[in-house]
C-alpha positions as CSV (number, residue, x, y, z in Angstrom):
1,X,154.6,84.5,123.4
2,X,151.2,83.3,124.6
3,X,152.8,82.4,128.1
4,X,154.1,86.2,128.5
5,X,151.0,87.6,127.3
6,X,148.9,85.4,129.6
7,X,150.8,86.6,132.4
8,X,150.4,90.5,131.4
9,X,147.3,90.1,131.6
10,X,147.1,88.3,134.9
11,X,149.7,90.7,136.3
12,X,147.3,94.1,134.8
13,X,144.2,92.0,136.2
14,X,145.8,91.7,139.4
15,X,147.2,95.0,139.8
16,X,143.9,96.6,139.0
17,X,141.7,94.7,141.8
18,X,144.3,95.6,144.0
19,X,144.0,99.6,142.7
20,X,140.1,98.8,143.1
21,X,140.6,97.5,146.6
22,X,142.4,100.5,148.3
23,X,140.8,102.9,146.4
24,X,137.7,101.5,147.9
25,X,139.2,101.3,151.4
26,X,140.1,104.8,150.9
27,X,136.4,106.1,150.1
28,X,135.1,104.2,153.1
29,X,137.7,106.4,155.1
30,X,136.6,108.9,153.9
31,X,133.1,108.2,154.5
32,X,133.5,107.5,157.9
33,X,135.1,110.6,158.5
34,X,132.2,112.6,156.8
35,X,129.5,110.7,158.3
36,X,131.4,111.4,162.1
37,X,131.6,115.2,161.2
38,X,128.1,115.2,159.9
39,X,127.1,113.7,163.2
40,X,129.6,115.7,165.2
41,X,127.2,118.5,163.6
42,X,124.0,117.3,164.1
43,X,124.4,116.9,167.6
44,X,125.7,120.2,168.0
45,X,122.7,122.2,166.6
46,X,120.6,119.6,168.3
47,X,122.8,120.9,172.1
48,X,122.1,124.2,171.1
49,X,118.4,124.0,170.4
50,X,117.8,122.7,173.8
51,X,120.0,124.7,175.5
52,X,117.6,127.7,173.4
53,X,114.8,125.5,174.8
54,X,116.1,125.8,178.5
55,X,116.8,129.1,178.6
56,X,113.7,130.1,177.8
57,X,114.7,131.6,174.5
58,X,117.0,134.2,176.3
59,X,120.6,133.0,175.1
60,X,123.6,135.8,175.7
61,X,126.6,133.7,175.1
62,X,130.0,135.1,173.9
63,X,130.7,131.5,173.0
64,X,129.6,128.2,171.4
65,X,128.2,126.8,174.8
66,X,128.6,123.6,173.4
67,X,132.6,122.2,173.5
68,X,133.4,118.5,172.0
69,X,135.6,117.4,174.5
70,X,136.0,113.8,173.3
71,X,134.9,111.8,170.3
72,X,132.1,110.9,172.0
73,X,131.5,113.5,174.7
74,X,130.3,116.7,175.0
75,X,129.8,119.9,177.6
76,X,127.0,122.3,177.3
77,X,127.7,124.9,179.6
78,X,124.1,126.7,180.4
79,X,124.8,127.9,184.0
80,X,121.0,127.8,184.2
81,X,118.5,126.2,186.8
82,X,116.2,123.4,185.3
83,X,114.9,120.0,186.0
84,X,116.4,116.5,184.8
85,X,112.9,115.8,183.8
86,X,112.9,119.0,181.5
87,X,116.4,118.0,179.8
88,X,115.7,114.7,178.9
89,X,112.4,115.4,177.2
90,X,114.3,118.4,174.8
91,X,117.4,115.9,174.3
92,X,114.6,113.1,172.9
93,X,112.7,115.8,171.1
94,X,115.6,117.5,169.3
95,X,117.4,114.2,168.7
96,X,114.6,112.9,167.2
97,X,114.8,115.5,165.1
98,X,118.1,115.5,163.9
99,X,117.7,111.6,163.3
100,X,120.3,110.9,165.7
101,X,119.1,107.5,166.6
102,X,121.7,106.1,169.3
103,X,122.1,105.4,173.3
104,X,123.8,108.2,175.1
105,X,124.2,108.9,178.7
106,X,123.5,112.7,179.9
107,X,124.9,114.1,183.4
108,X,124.1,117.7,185.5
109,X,126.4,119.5,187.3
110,X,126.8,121.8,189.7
111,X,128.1,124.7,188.0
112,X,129.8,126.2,191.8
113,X,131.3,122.7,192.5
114,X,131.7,120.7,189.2
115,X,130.0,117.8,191.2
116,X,127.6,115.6,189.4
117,X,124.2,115.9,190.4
118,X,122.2,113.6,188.3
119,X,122.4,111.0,185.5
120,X,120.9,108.7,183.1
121,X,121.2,106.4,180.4
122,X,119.3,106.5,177.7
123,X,118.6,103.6,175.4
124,X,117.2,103.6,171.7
125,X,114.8,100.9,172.2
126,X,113.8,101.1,175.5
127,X,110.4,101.4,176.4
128,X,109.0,104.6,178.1
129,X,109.1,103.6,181.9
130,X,105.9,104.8,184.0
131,X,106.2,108.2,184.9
132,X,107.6,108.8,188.6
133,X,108.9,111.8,190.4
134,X,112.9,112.0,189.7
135,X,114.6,113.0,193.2
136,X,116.6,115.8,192.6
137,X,118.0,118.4,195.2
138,X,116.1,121.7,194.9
139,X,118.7,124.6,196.2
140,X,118.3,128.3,196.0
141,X,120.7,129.9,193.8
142,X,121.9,126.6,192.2
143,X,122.9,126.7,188.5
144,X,123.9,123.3,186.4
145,X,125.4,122.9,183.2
146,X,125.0,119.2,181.7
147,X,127.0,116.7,179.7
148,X,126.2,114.5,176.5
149,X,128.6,110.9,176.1
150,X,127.6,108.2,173.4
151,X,129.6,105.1,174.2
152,X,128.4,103.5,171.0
153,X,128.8,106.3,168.5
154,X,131.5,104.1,166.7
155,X,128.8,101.2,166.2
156,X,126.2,103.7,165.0
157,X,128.5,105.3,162.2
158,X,129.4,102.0,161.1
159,X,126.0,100.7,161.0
160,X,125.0,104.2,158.9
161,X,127.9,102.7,156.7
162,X,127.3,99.5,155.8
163,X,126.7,99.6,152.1
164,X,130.2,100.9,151.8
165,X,131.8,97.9,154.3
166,X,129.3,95.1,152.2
167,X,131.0,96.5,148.7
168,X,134.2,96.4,150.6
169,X,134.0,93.1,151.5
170,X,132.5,92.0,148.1
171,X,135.7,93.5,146.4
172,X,137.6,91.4,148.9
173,X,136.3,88.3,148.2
174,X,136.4,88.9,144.2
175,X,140.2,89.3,144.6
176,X,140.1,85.9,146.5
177,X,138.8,84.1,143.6
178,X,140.3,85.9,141.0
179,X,143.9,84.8,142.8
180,X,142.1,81.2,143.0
181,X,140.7,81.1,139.4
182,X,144.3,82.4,138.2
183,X,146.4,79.7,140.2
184,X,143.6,77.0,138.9
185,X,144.5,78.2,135.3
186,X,147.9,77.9,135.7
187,X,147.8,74.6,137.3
188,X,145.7,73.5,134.3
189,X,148.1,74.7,131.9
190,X,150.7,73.3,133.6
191,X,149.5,69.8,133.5
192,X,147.9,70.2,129.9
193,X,151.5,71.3,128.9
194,X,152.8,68.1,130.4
195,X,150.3,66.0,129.2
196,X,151.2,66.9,125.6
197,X,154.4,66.7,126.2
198,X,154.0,63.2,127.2
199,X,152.1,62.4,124.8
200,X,154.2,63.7,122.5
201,X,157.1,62.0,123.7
202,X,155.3,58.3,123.6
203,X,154.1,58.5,120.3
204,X,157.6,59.3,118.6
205,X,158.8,56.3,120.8
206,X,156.1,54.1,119.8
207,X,156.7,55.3,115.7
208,X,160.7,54.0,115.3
209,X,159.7,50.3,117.0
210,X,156.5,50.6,115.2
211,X,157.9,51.4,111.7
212,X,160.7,48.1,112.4
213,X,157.3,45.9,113.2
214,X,156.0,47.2,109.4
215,X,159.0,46.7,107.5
216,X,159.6,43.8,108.6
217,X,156.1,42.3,108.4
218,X,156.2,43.4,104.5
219,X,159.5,41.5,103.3
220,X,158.0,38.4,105.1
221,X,155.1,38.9,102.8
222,X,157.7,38.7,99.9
223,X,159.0,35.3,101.1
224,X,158.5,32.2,99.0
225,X,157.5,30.1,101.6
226,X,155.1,32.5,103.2
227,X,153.7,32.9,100.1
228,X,153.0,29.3,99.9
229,X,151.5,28.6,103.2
230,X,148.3,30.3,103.5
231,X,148.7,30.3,107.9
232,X,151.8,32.4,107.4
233,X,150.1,34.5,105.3
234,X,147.3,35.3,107.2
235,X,150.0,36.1,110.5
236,X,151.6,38.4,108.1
237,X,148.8,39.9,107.1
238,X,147.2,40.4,110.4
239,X,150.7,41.4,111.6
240,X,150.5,44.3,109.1
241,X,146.8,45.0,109.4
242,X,147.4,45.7,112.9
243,X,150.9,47.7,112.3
244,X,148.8,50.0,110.2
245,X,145.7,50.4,113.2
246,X,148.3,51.2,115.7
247,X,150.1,53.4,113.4
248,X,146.5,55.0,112.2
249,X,146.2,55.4,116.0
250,X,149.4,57.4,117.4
251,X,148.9,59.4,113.8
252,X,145.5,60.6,115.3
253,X,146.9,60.8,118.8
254,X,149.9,63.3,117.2
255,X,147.2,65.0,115.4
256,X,145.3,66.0,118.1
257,X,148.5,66.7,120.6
258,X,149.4,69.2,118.2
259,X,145.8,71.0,116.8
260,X,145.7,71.3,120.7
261,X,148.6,73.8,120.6
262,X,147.6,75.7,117.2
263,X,144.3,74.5,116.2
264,X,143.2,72.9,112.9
265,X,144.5,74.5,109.5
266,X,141.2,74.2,107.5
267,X,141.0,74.3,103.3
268,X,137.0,75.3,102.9
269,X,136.1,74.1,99.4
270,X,132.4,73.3,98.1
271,X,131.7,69.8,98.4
272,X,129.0,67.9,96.4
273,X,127.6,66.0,99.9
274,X,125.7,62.9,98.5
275,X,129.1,62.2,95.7
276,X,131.3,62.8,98.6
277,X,129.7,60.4,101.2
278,X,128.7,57.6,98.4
279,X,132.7,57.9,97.9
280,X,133.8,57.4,101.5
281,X,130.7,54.7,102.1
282,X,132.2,52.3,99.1
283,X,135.3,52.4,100.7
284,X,133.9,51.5,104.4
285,X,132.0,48.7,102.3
286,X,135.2,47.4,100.9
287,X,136.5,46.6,104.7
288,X,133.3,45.7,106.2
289,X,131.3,43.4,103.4
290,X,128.8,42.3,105.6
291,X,127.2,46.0,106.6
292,X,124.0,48.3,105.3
293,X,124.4,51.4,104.7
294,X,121.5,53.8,103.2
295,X,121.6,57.3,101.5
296,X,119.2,59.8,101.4
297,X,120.5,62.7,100.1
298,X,119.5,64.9,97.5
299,X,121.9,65.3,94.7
300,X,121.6,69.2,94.3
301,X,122.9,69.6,98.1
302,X,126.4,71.2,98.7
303,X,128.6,72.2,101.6
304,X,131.6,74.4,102.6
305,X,133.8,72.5,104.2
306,X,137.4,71.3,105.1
307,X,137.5,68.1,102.5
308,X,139.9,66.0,104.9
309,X,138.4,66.7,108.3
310,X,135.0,66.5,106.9
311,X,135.7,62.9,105.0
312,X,137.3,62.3,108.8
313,X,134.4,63.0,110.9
314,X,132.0,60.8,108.6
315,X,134.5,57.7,108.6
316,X,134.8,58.3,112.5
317,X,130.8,58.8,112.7
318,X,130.4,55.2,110.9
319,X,133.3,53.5,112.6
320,X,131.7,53.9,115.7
321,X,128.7,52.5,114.9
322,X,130.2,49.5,113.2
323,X,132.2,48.8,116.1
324,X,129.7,49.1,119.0
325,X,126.7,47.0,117.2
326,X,126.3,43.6,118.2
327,X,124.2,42.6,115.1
328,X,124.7,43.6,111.3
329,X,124.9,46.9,111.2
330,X,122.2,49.0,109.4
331,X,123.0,52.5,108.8
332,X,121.3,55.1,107.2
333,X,122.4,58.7,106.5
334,X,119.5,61.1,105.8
335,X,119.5,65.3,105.5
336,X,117.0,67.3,105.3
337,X,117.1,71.3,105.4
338,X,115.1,74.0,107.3
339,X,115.3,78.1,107.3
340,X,118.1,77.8,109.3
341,X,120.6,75.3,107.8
342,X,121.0,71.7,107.0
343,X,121.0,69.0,109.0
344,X,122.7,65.5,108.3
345,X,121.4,62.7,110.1
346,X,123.3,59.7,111.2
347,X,121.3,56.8,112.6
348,X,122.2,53.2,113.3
349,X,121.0,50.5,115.5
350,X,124.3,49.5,117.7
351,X,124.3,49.5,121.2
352,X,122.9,52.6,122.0
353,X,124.6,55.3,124.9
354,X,123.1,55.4,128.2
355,X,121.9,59.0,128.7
356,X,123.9,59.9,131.7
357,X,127.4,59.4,129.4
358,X,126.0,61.1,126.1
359,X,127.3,64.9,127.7
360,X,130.7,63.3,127.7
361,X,131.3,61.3,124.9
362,X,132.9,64.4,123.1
363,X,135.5,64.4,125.8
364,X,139.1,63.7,125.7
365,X,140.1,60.1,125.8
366,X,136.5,59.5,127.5
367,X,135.1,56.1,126.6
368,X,132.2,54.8,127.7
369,X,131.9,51.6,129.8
370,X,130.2,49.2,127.7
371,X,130.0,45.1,126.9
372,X,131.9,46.0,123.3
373,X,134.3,48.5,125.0
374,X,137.4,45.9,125.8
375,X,137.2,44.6,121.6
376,X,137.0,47.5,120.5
377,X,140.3,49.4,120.0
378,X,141.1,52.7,120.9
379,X,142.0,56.3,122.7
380,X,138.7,57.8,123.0
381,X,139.8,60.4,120.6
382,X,137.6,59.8,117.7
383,X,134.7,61.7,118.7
384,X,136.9,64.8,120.4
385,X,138.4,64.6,116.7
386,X,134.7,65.3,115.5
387,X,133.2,67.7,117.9
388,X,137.1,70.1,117.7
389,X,136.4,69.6,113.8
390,X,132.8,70.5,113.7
391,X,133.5,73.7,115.8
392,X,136.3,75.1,114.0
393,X,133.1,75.1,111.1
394,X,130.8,76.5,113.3
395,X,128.9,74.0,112.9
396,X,127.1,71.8,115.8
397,X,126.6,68.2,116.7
398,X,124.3,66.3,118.8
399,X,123.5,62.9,120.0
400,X,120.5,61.3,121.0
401,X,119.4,57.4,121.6
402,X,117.0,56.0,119.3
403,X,113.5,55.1,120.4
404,X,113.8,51.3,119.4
405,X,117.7,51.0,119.0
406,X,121.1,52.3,118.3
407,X,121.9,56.3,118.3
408,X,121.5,59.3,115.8
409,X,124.3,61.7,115.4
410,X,123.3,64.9,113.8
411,X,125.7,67.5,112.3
412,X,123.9,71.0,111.5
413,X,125.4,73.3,108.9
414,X,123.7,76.9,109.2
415,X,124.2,79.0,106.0
């Protein structure tokens, strides 16, 4: 179910960038096309002010004198004598403006022959040259008409544009990684999906040899003569000691396989803290003789929590810092409370975390690298146990190396 719903979504997701996309293709179409008649306009009244200009105010046309023969080119037939020198300096002035900022080329004809008389080019950002007389044939009786061409008119409405082509392009590139982040996510899935599988798969294989080994181990504890000799005892025992570990082990490896599909199923109940933790610390003692550990908790303090997982995180909390202290181990849990919650304080005096691995040792099957790390057993999973237990809460945890030696890990409970 969550597979077809995740690809609904992906499907909708996709389908609406792609609406987005050519909706937004199809506005810039249409801007173009508005901004080309606007200019198309401009230039128009701007013909037909200087042809009002040339004529000395004295127009009698039956028609618009000004014809767009081209995209880019028009004909302004004046039939009127006047100077090159007087042309260009209206065409400036009325472009000017009309804010139509762009190179165009203007030409005069001879109205009798059609024959070009004079042109120019006209540039934007070219500086005024130094005035000189412009040679042009002085006839009696000689009308012109002119011409107007901008070869770069498609440049200069795209330039006017180019909000609408920069959105464009930013819609473009958001559909890139959206098809990126989607095929990232479903190679992820892909490989988490197999991963669990796998481990899945192991652990069931491991359990059937695994329960043999246990069996086994416990009718030669019932044997006469292992009973008698103490060496054979002890290799039983260990054999079962370490049955149970490994056992203890693919249980928590199971555990976490699956709370990855469906998350925990939590029980919240109201714990009495410092009963609850004395409880689980005698039975820590009872394995490990030789360890400290000190409570300071007030007796009055109570929590809401999950009694399982929240008896797990503490034993994995203290089973850590048993196992990565190369001296006795001295622990001491403390809590103290604040406006915004309580905070229970772990602190020991192992081995300590160098700071560049603390952001990762709530990872998956992270472990860090350390003297202790090849006796020590185990997946890395302990403390990705805690940190997925202590969100489902809400809750939050932190870790941070002591000034002298060894770590604190701190659990906050907000109310």
């Amino acid at each position: 179910m969550e597979i077809k719903r995740l690809n609904i979504i992906i499907t909708l997701g996709f389908v609406a960038i792609i609406g987005i996309l050519i909706a937004q293709l199809l506005w810039t179409r249409q801007a173009y096309n508005l901004e080309d008649q606007k200019f198309n306009q401009k230039v128009n009244i701007a013909l037909l002010e200087v042809v009002e200009k040339l004529s000395g105010g004295k127009t009698s046309f039956a028609e618009n004198p000004v014809q767009n023969i081209s995209n880019d080119y028009y004909v302004v037939n004046i039939n009127n004598e006047f100077h090159p020198a007087v042309l260009e300096h209206y065409l400036k002035t009325e472009f000017t403006r009309f804010q139509i900022n762009t190179n165009y080329v203007y030409a005069l004809y001879n109205c009798h022959s059609d024959k070009m008389m004079y042109g120019k080019f006209i540039s934007k950002n070219q500086e005024p040259p130094n005035y000189k007389v412009i040679q042009f044939p002085k006839h009696k009786n000689l009308v012109y008409y002119f011409s107007i061409r901008f070869p770069d008119k498609t440049t200069y409405l795209i330039s006017s544009l180019r909000f609408w082509y920069l959105l464009t392009f930013a819609l473009i590139i958001i559909l890139l990684v959206y098809v990126y982040s989607i095929y990232t996510i479903i190679q992820q899935k892909k490989f988490s999906e197999l991963q669990r599988d796998f481990i899945n798969n192991m652990t069931h294989e491991f359990k059937t040899p695994l329960s043999s080994i246990l069996l086994a181990s416990e009718a030669l504890t019932k044997q006469d003569q292992v009973k008698e000799n103490p060496k054979l005892q002890t290799y039983t025992s260990i054999i079962t000691d370490q049955s149970h570990k490994l056992n203890s082990h693919i249980e928590k490896i199971l555990n976490i396989a699956k709370n990855d599909a469906s998350g925990l199923s939590l029980k919240p109940q109201r714990i009495i803290l410092l009963a609850f933790i004395q409880e689980i610390v005698n039975t820590v003692k009872q394995k490990n003789e030789n360890i400290s550990i000190e409570i300071n908790i007030d007796s009055d303090i109570s929590v809401i929590a999950d009694e399982f997982h929240f008896s797990n995180i503490i034993y994995n909390i203290l089973d850590n810092s048993i196992k990565y202290c190369e001296t006795t181990p001295i622990i001491t849990i403390s809590s103290f409370k604040d406006s915004k919650g309580l905070y229970l304080k772990f602190k020991d005096n192992g081995m300590g975390i160098p700071a560049k691995n603390i952001p990762h040792i709530f990872d998956k099957f992270y472990r860090v690298n350390t003297s202790k790390s090849d006796e020590v057993n185990g997946f890395g999973l302990g403390l990705f146990y805690v940190k997925k237990v202590v969100k489902q809460h809400n809750w939050k945890i932190s870790v941070e190396n002591n000034s002298d030696k060894g770590i604190t890990i701190t659990l906050f409970l907000p109310f």
